[in-house]
N, C-alpha and C positions, 0 to 999 in steps of 0.2 A: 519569456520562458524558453530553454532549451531543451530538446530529447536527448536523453540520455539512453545512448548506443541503443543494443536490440532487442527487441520486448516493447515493454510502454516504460514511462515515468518521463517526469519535469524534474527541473531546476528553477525555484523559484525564490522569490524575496519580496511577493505582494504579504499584500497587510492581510487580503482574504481571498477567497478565492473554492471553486470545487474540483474535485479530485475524481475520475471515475475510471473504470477498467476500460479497453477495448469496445466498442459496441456495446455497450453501456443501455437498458432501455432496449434495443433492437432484437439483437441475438444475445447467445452465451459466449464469453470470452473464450480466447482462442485456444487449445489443452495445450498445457506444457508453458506457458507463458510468463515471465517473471516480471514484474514491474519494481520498480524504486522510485519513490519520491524524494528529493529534496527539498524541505524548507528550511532557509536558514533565515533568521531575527535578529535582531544587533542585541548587543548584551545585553542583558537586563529584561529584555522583552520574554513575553512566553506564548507557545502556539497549543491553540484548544483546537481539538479536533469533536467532531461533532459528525456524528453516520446516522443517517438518517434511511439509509436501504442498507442494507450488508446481508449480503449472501454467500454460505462456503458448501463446498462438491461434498459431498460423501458418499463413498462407493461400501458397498456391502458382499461380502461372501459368505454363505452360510449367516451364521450370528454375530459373525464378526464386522464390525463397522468400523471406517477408519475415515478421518478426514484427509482431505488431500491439496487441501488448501491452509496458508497461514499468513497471518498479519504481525508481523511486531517493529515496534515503537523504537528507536533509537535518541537520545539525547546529542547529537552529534554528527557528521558524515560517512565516516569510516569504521572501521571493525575495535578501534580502541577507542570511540565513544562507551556512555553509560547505557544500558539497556534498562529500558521500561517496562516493557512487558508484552508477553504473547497474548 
């Protein structure tokens, strides 16, 4: 695996493997923080993911609450792959 520039995320092409934020278990990840993962499969193949902790920020003002975290799913590496889902 490699790091991909600054923030967190891998570059990988294991068969399996886990994926966590920063300080993951210890503390709260760092504020402002972007991460990207790569996995890529050889044709044909397909990656399941599976979350087994997931946690997102939500900051509140008055009644209004907003997330301030997101996760979405790419079929591909770059901005003209398919999009999966937020």
């Amino acid at each position: 695996m490699t790091l991909i520039g600054q923030g967190c995320g891998m570059r990988t092409n294991n068969q399996s493997g886990t994926i966590t934020s920063p300080r993951f278990g210890k503390h709260p990840y760092p504020s402002g923080i972007s991460c990207e993962w790569v996995i890529t499969r050889p044709t044909g193949e397909y990656v399941r993911l599976t979350f087994s902790n997931f946690g997102m920020e939500f900051k509140c003002w008055n009644a209004d609450c907003k997330c301030l975290d997101k996760l979405e799913i790419w079929d591909g590496p770059n901005n003209n792959a398919t999009y999966v889902g937020r």
